[in-house]
N, C-alpha and C positions, 0 to 999 in steps of 0.2 A: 504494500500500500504506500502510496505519493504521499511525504509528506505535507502538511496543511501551511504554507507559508503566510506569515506575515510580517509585512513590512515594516521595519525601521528608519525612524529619524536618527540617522547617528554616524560617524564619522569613522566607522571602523565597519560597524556589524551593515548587513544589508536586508538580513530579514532572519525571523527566528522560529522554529517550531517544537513542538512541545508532543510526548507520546507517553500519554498519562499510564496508561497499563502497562509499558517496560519503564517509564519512567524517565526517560531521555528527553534530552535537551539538544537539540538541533542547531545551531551556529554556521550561518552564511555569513562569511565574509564579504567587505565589497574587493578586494581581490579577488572572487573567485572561487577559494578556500572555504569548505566546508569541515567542520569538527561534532562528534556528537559526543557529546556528557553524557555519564551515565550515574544511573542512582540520583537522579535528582528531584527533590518534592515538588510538585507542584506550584510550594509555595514562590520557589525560589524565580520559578519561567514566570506568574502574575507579576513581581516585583520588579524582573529585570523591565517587562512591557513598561509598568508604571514607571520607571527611573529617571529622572530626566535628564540623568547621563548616562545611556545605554551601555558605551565603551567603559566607563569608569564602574558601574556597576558588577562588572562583566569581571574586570580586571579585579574588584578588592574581593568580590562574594564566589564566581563561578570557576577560573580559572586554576585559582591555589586549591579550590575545596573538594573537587570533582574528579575524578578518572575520564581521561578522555582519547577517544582515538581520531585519526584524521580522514576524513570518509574522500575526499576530492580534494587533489593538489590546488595552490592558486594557480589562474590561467597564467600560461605565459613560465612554469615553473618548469625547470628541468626533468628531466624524467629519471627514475631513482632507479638503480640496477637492482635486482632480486637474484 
């Protein structure tokens, strides 16, 4: 299933989505760059929406506190040997 995007005002993120039942936290970058959080409440994705610093919220509450893996390089990124 597609995640359900929605758009941010913000100077880093470019939209974010939220999958209440695993609990993940979906991260568009405006790069390009998508990341998903895992383990994360609910409460934390209403908060980020409401912040009226999406980036800085992002940065003091979501990034230190979450496990996260990188689902899409940013466009324009080198491509990574496996």
């Amino acid at each position: 299933m597609e995640p359900r995007w929605t758009h941010v005002a913000s100077s880093i993120l470019d939209a974010v989505a939220y999958d209440p039942t695993g609990r993940c936290l979906l991260l568009r970058f405006r790069t390009g760059a998508i990341f998903e959080y895992g383990n994360v409440p609910s409460v934390v994705y209403e908060e980020l929406l409401a912040a009226p610093s999406k980036g800085r919220y992002f940065s003091e509450y979501v990034r230190p506190d979450y496990p996260y893996r990188r689902v899409r390089a940013a466009e324009g990124a080198p491509a990574v040997a496996r």
